[in-house]
PAZA-520136 format. One record per atom (N, C-alpha, C, CB): residue in one letter; residue number from 1; x, y, z. Coordinates in steps of 0.2 Angstrom, whole numbers. Glycine has a CB too. Layout:
N
+---+-----+-------+-------+-------+
: r :   k :  east : north :    up :
+---+-----+-------+-------+-------+
: a : NUM :     X :     Y :     Z :
...
+---+-----+-------+-------+-------+
***
This chain:
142
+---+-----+-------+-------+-------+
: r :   k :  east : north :    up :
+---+-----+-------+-------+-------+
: x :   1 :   121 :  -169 :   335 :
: x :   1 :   127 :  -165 :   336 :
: x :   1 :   128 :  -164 :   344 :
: x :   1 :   126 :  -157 :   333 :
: x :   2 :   132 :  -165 :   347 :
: x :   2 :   137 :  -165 :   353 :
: x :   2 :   135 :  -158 :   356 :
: x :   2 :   145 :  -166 :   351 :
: x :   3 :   133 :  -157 :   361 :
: x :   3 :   133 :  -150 :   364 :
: x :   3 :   139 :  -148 :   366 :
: x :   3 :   129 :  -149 :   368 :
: x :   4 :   142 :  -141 :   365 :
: x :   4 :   148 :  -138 :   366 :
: x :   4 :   147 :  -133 :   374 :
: x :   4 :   150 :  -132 :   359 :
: x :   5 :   141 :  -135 :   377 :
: x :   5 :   140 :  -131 :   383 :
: x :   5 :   145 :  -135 :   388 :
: x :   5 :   131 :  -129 :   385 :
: x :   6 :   148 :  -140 :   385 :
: x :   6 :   150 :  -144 :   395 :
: x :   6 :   156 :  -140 :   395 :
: x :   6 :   153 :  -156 :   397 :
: x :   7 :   159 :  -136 :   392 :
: x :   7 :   165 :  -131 :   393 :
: x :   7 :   163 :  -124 :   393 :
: x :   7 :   171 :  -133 :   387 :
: x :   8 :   156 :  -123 :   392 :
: x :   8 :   154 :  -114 :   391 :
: x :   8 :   146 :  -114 :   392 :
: x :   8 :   156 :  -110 :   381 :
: x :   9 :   146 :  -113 :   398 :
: x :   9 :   139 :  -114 :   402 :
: x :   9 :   134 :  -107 :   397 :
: x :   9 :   139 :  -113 :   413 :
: x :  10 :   128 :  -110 :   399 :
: x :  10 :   122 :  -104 :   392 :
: x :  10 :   123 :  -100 :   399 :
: x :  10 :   109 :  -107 :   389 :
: x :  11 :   123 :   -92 :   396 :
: x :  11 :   124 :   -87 :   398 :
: x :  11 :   118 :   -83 :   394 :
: x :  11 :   131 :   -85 :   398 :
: x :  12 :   111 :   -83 :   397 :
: x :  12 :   106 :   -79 :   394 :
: x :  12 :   106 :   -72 :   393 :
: x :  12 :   100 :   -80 :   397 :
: x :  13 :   113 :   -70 :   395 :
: x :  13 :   112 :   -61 :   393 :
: x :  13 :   119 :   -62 :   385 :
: x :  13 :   115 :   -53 :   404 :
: x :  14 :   119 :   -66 :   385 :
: x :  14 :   122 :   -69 :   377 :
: x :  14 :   119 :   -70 :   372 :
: x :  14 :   124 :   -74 :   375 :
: x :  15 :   119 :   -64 :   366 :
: x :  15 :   114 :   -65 :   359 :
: x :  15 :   115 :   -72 :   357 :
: x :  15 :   116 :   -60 :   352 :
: x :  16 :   111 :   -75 :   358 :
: x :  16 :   109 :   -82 :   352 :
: x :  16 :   106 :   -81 :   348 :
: x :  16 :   106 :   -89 :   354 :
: x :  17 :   107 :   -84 :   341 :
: x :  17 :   104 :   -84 :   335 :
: x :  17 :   102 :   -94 :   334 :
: x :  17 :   110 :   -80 :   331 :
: x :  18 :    96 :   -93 :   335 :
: x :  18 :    94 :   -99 :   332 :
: x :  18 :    89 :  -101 :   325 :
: x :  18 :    91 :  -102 :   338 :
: x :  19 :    94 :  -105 :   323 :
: x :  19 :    93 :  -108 :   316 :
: x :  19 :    90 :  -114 :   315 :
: x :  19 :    99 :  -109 :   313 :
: x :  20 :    88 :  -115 :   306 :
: x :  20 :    87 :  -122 :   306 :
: x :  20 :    92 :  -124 :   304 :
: x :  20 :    83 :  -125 :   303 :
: x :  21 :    96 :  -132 :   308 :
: x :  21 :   103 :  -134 :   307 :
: x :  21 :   101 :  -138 :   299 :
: x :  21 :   107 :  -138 :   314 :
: x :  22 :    97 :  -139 :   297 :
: x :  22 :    97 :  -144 :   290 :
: x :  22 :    96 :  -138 :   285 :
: x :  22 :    91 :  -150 :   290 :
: x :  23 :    95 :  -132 :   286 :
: x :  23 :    92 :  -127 :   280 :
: x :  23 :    99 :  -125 :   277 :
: x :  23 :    87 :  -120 :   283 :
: x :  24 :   101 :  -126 :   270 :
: x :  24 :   107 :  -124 :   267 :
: x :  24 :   108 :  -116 :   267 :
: x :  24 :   108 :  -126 :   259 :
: x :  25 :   103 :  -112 :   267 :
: x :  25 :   101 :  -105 :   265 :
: x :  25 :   105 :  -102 :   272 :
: x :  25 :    91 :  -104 :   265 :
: x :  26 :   100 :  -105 :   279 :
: x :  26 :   103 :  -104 :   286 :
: x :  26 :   109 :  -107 :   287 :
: x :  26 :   100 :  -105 :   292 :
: x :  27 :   112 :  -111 :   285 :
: x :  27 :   119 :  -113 :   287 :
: x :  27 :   124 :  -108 :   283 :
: x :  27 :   120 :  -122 :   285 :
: x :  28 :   122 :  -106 :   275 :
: x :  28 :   127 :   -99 :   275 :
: x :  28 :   125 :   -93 :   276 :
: x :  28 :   130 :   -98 :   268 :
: x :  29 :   119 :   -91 :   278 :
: x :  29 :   119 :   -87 :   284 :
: x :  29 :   122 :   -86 :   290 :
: x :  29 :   115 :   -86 :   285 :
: x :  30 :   121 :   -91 :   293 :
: x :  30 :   127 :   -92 :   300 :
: x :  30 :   137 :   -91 :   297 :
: x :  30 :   126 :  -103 :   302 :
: x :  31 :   137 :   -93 :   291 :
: x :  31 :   143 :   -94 :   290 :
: x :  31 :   146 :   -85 :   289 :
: x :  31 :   144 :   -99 :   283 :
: x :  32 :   141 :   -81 :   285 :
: x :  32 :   143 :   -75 :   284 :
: x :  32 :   140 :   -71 :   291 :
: x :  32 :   140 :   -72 :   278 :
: x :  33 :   138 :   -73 :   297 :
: x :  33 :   138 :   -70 :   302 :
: x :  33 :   144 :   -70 :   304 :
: x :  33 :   135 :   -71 :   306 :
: x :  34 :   147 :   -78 :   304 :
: x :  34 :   153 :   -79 :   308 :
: x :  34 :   158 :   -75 :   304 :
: x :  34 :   154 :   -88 :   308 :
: x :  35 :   156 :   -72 :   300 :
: x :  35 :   165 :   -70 :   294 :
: x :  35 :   164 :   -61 :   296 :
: x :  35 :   165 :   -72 :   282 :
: x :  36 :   157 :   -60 :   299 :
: x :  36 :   156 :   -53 :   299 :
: x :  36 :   156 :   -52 :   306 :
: x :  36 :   149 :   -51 :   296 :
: x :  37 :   158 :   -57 :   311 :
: x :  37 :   158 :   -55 :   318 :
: x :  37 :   164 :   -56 :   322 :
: x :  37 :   153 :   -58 :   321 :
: x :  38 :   169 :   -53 :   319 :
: x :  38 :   175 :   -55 :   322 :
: x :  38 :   175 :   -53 :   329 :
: x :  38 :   181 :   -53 :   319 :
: x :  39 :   171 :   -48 :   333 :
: x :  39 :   174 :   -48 :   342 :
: x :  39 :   168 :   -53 :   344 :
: x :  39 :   173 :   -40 :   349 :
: x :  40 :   166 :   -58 :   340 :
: x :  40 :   162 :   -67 :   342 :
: x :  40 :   157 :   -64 :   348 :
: x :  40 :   171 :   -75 :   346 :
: x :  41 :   154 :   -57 :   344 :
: x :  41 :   147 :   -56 :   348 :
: x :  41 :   143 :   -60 :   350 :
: x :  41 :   144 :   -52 :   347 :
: x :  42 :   140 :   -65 :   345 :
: x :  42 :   135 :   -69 :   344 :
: x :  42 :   137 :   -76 :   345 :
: x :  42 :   133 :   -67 :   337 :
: x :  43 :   130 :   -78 :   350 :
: x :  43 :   131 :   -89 :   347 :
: x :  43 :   126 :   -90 :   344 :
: x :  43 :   132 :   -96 :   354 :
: x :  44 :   129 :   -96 :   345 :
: x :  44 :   124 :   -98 :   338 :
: x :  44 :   123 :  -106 :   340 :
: x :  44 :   128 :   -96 :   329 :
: x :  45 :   113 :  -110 :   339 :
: x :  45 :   113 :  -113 :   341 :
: x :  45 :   105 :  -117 :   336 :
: x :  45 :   114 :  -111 :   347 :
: x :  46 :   106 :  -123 :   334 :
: x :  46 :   101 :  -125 :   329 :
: x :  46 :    95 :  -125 :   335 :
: x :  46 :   102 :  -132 :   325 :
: x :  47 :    90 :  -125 :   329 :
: x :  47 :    83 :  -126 :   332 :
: x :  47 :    80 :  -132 :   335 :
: x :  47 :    79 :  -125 :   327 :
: x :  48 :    84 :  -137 :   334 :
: x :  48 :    84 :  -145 :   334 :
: x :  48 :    86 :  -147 :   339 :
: x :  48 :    87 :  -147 :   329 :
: x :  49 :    90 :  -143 :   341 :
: x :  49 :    96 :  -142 :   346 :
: x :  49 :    90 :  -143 :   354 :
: x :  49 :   101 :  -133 :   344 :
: x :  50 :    94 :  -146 :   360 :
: x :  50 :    92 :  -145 :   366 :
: x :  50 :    93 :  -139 :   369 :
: x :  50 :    95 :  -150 :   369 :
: x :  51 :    98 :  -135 :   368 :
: x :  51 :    96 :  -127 :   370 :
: x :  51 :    92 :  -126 :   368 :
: x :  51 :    99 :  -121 :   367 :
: x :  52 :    88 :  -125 :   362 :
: x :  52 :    81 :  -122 :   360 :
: x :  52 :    75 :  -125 :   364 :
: x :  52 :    79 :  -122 :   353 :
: x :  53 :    75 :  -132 :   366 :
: x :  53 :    70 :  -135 :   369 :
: x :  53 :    70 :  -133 :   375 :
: x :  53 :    70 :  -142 :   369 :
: x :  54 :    77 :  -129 :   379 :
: x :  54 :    75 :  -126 :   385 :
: x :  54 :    73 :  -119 :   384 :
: x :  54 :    80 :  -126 :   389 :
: x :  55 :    76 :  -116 :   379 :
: x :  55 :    77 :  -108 :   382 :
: x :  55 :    71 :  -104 :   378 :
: x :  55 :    86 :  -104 :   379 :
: x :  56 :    66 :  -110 :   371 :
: x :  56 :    62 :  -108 :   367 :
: x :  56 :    55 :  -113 :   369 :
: x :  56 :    66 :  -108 :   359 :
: x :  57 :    50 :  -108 :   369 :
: x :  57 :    42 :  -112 :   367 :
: x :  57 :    43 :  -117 :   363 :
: x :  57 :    36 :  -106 :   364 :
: x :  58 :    39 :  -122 :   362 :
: x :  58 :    36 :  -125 :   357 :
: x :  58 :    37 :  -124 :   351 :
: x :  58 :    31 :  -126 :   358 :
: x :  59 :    33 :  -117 :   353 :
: x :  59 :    29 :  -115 :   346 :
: x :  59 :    35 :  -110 :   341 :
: x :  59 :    21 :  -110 :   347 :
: x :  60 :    39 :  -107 :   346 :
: x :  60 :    46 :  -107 :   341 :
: x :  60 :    51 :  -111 :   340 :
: x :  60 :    50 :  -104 :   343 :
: x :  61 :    50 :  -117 :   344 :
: x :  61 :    58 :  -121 :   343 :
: x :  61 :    55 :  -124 :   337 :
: x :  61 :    61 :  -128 :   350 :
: x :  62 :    47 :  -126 :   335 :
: x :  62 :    45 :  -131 :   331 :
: x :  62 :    45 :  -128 :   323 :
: x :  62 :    37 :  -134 :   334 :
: x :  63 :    44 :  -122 :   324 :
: x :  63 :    44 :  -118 :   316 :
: x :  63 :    52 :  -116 :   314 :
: x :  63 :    38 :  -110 :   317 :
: x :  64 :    52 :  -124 :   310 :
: x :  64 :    58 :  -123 :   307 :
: x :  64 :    60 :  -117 :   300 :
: x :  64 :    58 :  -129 :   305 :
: x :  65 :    56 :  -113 :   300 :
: x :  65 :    55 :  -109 :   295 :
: x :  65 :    56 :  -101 :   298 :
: x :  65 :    48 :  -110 :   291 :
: x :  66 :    57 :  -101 :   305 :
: x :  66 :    59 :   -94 :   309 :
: x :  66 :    65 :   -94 :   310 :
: x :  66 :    56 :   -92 :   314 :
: x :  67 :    70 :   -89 :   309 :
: x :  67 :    73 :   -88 :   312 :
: x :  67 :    73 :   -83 :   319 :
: x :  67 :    76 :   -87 :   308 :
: x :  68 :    75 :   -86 :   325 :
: x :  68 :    77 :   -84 :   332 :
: x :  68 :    81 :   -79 :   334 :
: x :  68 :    81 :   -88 :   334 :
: x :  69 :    82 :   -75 :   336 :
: x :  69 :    86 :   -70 :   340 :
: x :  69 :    85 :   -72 :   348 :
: x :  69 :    84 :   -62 :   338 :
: x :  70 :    88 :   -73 :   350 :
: x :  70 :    86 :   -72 :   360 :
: x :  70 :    93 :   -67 :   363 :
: x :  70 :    86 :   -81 :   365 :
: x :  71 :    90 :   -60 :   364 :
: x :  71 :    94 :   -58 :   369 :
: x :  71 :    92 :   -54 :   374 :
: x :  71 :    98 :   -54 :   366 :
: x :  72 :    95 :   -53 :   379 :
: x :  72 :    95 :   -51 :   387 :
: x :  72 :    85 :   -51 :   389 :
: x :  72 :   100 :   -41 :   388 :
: x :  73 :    85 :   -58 :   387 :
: x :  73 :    78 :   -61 :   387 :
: x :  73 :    73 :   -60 :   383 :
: x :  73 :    76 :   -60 :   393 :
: x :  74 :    74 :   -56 :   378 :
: x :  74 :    70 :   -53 :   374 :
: x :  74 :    70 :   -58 :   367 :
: x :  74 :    72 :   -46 :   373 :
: x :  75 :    65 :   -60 :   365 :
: x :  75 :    64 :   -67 :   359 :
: x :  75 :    64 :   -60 :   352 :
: x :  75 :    55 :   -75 :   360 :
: x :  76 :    65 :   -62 :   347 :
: x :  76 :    64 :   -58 :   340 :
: x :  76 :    66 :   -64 :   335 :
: x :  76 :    70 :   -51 :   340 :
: x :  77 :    59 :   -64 :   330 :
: x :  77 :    58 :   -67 :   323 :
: x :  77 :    58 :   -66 :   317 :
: x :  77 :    53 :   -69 :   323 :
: x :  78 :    59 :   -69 :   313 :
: x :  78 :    58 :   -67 :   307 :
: x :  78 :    64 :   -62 :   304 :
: x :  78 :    51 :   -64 :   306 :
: x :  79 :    62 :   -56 :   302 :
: x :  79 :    68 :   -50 :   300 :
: x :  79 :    67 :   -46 :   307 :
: x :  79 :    67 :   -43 :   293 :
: x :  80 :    64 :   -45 :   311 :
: x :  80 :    66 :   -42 :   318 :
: x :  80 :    70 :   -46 :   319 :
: x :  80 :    62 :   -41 :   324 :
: x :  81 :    71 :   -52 :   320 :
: x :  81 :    77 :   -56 :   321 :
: x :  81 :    83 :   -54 :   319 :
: x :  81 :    76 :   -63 :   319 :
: x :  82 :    84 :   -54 :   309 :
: x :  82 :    89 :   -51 :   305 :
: x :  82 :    90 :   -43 :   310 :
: x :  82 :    86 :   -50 :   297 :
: x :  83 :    85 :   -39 :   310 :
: x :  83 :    87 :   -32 :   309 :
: x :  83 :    91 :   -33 :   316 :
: x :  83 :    78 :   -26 :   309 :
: x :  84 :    90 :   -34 :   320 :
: x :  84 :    94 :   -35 :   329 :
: x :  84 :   100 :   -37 :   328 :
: x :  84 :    91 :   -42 :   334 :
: x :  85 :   101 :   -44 :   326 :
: x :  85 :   107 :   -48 :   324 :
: x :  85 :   111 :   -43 :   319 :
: x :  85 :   104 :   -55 :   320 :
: x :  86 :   108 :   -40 :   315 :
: x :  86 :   114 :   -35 :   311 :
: x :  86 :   114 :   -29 :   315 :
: x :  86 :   112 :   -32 :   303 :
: x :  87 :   109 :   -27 :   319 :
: x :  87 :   114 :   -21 :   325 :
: x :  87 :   118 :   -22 :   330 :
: x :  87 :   109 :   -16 :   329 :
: x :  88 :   117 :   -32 :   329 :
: x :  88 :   122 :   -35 :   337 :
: x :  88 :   129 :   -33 :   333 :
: x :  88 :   121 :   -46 :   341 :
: x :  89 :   131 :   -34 :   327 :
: x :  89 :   136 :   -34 :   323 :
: x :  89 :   141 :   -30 :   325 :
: x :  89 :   134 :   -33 :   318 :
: x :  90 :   134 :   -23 :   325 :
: x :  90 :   140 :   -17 :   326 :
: x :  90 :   142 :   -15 :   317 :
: x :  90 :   148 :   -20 :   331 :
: x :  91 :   144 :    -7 :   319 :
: x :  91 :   148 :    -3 :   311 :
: x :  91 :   142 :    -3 :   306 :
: x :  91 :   157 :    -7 :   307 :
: x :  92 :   144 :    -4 :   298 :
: x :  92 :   138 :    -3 :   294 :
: x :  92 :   134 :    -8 :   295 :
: x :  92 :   140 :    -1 :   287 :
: x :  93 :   133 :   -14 :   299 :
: x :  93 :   128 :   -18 :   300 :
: x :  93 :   121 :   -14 :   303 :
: x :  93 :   131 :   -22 :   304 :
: x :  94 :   126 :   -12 :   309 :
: x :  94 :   122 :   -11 :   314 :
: x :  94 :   115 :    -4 :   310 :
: x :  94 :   127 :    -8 :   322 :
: x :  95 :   117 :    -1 :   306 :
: x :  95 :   115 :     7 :   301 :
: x :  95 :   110 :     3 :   298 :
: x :  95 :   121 :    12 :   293 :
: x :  96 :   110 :    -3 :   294 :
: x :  96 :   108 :    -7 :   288 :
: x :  96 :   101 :   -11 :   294 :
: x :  96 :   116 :   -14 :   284 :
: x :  97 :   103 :   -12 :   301 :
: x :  97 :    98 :   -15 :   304 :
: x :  97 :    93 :   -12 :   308 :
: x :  97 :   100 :   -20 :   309 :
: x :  98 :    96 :    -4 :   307 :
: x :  98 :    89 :     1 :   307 :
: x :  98 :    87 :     4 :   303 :
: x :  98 :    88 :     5 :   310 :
: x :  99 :    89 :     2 :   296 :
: x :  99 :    84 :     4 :   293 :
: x :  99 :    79 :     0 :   291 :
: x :  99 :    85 :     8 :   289 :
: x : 100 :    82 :    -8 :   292 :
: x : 100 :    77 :   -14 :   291 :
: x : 100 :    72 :   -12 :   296 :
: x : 100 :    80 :   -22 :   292 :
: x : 101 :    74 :   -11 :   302 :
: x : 101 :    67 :   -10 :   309 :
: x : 101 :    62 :    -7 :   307 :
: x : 101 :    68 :    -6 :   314 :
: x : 102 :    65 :     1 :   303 :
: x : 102 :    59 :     6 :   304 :
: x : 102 :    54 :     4 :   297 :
: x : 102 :    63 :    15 :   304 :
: x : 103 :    55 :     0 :   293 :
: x : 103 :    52 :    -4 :   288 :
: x : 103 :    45 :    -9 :   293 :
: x : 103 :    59 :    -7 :   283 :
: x : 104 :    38 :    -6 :   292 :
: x : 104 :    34 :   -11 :   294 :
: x : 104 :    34 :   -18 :   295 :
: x : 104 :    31 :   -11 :   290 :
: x : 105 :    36 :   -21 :   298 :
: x : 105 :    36 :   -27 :   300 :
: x : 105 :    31 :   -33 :   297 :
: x : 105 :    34 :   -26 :   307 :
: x : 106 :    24 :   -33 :   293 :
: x : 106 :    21 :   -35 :   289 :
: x : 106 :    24 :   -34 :   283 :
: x : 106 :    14 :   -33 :   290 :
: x : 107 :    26 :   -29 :   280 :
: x : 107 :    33 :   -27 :   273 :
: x : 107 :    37 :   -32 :   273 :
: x : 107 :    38 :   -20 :   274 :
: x : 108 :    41 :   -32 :   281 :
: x : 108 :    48 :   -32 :   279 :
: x : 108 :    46 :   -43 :   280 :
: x : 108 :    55 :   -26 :   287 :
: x : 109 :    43 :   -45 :   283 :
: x : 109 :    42 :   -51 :   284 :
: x : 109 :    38 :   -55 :   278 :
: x : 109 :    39 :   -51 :   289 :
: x : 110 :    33 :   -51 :   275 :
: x : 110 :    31 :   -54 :   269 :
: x : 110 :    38 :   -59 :   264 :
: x : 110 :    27 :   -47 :   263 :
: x : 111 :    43 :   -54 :   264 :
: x : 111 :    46 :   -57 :   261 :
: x : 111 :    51 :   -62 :   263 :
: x : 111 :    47 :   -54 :   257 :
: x : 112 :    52 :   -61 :   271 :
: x : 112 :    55 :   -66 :   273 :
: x : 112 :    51 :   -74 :   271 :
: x : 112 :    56 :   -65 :   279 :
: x : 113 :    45 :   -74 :   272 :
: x : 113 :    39 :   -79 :   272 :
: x : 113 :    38 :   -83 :   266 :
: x : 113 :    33 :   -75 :   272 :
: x : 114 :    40 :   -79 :   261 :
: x : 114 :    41 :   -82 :   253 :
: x : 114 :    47 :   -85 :   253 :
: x : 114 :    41 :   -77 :   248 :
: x : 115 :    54 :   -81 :   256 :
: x : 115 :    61 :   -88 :   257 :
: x : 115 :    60 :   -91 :   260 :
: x : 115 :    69 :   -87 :   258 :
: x : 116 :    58 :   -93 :   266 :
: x : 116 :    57 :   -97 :   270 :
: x : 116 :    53 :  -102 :   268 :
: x : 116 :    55 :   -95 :   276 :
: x : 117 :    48 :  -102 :   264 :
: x : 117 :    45 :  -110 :   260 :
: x : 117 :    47 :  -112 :   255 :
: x : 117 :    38 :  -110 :   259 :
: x : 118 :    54 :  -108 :   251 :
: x : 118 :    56 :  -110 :   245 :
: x : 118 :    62 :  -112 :   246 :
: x : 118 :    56 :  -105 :   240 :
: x : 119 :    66 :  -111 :   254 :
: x : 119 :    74 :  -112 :   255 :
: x : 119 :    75 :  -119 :   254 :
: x : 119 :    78 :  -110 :   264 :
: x : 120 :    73 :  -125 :   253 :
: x : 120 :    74 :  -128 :   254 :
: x : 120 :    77 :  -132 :   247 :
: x : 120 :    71 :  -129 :   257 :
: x : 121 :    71 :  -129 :   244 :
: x : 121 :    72 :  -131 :   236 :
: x : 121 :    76 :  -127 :   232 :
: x : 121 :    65 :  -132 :   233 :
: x : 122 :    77 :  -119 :   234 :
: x : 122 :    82 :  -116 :   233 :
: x : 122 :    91 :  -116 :   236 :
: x : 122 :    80 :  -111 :   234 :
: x : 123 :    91 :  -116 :   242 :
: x : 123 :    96 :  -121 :   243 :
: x : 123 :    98 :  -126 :   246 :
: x : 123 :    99 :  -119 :   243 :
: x : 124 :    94 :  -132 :   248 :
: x : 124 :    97 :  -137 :   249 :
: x : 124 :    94 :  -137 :   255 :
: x : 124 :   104 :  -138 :   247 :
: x : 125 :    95 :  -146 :   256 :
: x : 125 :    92 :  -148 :   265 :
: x : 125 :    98 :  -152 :   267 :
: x : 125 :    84 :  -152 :   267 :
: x : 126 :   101 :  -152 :   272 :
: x : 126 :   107 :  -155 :   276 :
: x : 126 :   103 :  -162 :   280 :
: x : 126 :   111 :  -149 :   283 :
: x : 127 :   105 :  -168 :   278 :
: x : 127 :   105 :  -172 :   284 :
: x : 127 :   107 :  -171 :   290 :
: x : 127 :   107 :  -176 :   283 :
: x : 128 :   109 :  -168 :   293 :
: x : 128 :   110 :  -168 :   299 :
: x : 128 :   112 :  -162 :   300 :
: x : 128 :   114 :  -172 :   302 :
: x : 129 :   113 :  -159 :   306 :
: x : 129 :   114 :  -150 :   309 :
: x : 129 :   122 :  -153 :   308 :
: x : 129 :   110 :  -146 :   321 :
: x : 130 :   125 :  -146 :   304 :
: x : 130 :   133 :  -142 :   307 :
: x : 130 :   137 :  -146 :   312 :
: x : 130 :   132 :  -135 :   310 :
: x : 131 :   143 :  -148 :   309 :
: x : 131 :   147 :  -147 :   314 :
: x : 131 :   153 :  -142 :   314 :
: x : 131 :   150 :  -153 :   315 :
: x : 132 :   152 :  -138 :   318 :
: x : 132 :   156 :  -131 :   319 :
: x : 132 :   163 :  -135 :   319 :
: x : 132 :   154 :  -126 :   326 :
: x : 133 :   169 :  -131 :   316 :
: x : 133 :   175 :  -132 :   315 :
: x : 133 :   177 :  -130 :   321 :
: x : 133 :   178 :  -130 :   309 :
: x : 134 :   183 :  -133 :   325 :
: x : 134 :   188 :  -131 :   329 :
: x : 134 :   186 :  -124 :   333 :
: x : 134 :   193 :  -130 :   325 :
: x : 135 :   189 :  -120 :   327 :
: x : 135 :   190 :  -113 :   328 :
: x : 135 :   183 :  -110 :   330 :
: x : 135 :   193 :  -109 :   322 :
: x : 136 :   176 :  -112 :   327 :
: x : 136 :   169 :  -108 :   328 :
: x : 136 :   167 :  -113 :   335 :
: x : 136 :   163 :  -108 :   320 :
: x : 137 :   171 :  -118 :   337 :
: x : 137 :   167 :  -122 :   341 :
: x : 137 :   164 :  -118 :   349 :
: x : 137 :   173 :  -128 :   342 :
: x : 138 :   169 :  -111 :   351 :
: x : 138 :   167 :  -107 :   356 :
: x : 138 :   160 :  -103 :   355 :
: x : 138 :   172 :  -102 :   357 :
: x : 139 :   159 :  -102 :   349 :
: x : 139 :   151 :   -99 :   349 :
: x : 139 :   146 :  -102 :   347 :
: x : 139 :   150 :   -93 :   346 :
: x : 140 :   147 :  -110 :   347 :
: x : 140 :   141 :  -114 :   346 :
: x : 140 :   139 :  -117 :   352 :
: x : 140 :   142 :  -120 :   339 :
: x : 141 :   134 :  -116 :   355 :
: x : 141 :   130 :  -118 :   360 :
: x : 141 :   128 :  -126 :   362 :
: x : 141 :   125 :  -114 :   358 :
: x : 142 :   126 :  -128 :   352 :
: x : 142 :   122 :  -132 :   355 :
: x : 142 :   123 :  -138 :   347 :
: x : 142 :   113 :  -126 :   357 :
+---+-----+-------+-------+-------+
***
């Protein structure tokens, strides 16, 4: 995938949400971010992706099975990633992403842990990462 930064330089105090671009599960999760975020708070950028080789460790860019949050330099995984990302939302997101928080972190992730080694076979693996349409092309990074 072509990178969209030569017109919108990375601005690290900008929530990114990084994904896996081949996971069907995270590609309509991205899609219902994008339909739940109309003041286009969030970007969004696969894992696979050369953003993440800069802005992420190894050991996150490489674990295709976490989802990413990076905001105003602060990294968040798994459902702390979710629980953030739904308070970057704003309105009843933001309510829904604290009460995921204040839920144990070992709780709330057990069961991310379990979709994340089934998404694939539940729903599907993309050959290649997303190409954002037109209109989503300003908040894809990467």
């Amino acid at each position: 995938m072509s990178a969209s930064t030569a017109h919108e330089p990375f601005d690290q105090a900008l929530p990114v949400v990084f994904f896996d671009g081949l996971c069907g599960l995270c590609n309509h999760s991205i899609n219902w971010l994008l339909a739940h975020d109309p003041n286009r708070r969030l970007r969004f950028a696969p894992l696979q992706g050369t953003l993440a080789g800069k802005a992420l460790s190894p050991q996150l860019r490489d674990r295709l099975d976490t989802l990413v949050f990076l905001r105003n330099g602060s990294i968040y995984v798994r459902t702390a990633a979710v629980s953030r990302i739904l308070m970057t939302l704003g309105g009843p997101w933001a309510a829904l992403g604290a009460l995921l928080w204040i839920i144990p972190s070992p709780l709330r992730d057990l069961g991310y842990r379990i979709v994340s080694r089934l998404r694939y076979r539940l729903f599907g693996k993309h050959d290649a990462c997303r190409l954002p349409s037109p209109a989503e092309r300003a908040v894809f990074l990467d």
